[in-house]
C-alpha positions as CSV (number, residue, x, y, z in Angstrom):
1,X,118.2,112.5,163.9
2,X,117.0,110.3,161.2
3,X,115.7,111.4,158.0
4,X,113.3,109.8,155.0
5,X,114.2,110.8,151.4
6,X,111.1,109.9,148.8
7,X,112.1,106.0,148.5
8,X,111.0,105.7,152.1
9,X,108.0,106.5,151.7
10,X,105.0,104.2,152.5
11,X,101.8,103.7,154.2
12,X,101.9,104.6,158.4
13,X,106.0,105.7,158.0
14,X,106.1,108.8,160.2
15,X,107.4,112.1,159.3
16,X,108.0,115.9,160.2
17,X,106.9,118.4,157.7
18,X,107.8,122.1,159.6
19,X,107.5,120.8,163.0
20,X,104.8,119.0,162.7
21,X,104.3,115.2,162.9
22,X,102.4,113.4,160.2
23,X,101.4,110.0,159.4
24,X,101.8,108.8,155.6
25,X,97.7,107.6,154.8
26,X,98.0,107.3,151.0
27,X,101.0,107.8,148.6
28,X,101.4,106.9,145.0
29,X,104.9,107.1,143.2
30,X,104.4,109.1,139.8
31,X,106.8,108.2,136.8
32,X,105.8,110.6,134.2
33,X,107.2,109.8,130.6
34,X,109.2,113.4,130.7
35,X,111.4,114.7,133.7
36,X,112.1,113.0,136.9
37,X,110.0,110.8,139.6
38,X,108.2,112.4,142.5
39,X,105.6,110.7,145.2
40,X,102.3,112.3,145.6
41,X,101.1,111.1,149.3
42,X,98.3,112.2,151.9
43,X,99.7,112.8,155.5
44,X,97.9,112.9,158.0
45,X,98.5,115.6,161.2
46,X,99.3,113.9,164.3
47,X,98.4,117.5,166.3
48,X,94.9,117.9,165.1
49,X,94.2,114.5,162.7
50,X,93.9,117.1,159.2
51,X,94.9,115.1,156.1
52,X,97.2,117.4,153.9
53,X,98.4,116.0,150.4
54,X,102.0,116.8,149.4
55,X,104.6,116.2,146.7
56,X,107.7,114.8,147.3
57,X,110.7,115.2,144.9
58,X,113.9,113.1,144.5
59,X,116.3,115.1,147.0
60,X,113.7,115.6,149.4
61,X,114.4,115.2,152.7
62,X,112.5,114.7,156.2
63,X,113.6,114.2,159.8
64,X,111.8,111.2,161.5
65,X,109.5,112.7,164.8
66,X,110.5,111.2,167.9
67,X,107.2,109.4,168.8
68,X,106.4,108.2,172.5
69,X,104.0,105.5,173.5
70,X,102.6,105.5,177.0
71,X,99.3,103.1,177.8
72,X,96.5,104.4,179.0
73,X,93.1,104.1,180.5
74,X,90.2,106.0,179.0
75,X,87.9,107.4,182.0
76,X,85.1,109.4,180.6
77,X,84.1,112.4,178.3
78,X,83.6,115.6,180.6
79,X,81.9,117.7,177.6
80,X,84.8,119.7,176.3
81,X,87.5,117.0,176.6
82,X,88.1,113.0,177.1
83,X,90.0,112.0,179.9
84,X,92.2,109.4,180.4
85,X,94.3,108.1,183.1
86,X,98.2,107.0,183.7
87,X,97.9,103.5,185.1
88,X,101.5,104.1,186.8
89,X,101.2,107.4,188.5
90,X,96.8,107.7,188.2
91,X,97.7,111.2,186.5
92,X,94.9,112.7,184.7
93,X,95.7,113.9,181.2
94,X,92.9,115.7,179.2
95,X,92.7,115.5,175.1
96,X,90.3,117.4,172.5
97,X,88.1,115.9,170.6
98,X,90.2,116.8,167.7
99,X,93.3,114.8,169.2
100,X,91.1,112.0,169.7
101,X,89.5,112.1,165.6
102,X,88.9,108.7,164.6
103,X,90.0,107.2,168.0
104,X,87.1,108.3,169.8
105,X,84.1,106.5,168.3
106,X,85.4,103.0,169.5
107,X,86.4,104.1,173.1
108,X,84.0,103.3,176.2
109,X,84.5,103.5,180.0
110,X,87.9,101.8,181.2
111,X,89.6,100.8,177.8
112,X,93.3,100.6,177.6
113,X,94.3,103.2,175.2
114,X,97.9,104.3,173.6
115,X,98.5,107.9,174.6
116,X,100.6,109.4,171.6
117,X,103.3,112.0,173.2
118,X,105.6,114.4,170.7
119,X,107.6,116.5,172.7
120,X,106.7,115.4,175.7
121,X,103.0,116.5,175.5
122,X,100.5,114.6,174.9
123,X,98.6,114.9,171.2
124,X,96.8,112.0,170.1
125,X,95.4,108.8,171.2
126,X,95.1,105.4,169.3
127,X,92.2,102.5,170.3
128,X,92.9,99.0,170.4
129,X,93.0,97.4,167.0
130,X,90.0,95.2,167.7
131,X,87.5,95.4,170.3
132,X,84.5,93.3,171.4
133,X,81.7,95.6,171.8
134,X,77.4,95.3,171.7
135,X,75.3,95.6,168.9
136,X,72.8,98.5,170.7
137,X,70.6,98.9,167.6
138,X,70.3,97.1,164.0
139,X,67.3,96.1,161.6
140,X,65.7,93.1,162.4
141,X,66.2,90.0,160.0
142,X,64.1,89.0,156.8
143,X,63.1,86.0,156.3
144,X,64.9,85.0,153.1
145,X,67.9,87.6,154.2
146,X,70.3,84.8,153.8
147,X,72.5,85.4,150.4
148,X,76.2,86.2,151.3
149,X,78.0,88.9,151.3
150,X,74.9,90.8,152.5
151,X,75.5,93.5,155.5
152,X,73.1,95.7,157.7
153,X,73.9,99.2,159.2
154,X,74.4,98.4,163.2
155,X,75.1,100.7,165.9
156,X,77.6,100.0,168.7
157,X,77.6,100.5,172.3
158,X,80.4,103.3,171.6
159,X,77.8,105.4,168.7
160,X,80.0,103.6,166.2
161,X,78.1,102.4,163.0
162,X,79.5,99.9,160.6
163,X,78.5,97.3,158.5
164,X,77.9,93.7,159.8
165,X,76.0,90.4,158.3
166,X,72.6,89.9,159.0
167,X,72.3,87.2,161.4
168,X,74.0,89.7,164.1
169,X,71.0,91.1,166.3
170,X,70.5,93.9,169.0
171,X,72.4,92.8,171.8
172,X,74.5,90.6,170.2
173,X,78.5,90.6,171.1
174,X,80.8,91.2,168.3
175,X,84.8,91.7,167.6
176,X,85.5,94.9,165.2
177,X,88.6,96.2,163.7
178,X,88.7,99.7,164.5
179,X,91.3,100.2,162.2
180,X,89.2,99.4,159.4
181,X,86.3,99.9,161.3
182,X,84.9,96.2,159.9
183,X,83.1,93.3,161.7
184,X,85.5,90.6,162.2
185,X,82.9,87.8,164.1
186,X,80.6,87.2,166.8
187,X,81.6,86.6,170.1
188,X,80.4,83.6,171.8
């Protein structure tokens, strides 16, 4: 299996830490005027999306998780779990709303999804990168509201609020990173 020392380390490189996949979400290499170099990074859990910070000295070692990709359609939310369907076999697989964490804000009825497997189970689930979606509820416009830059709270179809400019209105079709979570433009 492959392994990471501390020189690999950078934002979205995957690692296991006890058996557990993580993500690399923030790391900063430290070069303190005495003793040796060490990485400070935040990792995030790919089991139950918790960010944990840990310290990574020269030496150190990690093995690489094996990390499947399988797409998926997202079917509904049946109040405990989301469920999404294989568009091979039409097998039903079930996720928490924990294994879902920042994923599940941008997903609505029949969006194609990449199921995350470790081990052959299922743990996480990642949205599309951008998404067109509609504006259900923002402030109305001012006149005068025209300086740049300037942004307005709006609320998408999918309960997701971000920031958008103020000529977007309520019903209004925009594209959105859902990385970031940012407005990207305004579908025509």
């Amino acid at each position: 299996m492959a392994t990471i020392g501390m020189g690999d380390i950078k934002k979205n490189v995957r690692l296991e830490i006890s058996d557990v996949p993580y993500k690399v979400v923030e790391f900063q290499h430290v070069k303190p005027g005495k003793g040796a170099a060490f990485v400070r990074m935040k990792v995030k859990s790919f089991l139950n999306g918790k960010v944990i910070e840990k310290t990574v000295h020269a030496g150190d070692k990690f093995e690489v998780p094996v990390i499947e990709y399988k797409t998926m359609q997202y079917l509904y939310d049946d109040g405990e779990m989301l469920q999404f369907m294989d568009n091979d076999t039409y097998d039903q697989i079930g996720l928490t709303y924990d294994q879902c964490d920042d994923a599940m804000k941008w997903l609505k009825d029949g969006t194609t999804v990449d199921m995350i497997f470790y081990k052959g189970s299922a743990i996480s689930v990642s949205a599309p990168e951008t998404m067109e979606l509609v504006v259900t509820d923002t402030p109305p416009n001012f006149k005068g509201d025209t300086s740049s830059g300037s942004k307005k709270p709006a609320t998408l179809e999918t309960g997701a609020v971000i920031q958008v400019p103020y000529h977007i209105l309520e019903g209004d079709t925009i594209k959105v990173n859902t990385v970031e979570g940012e407005y990207l433009e305004k579908v025509k």
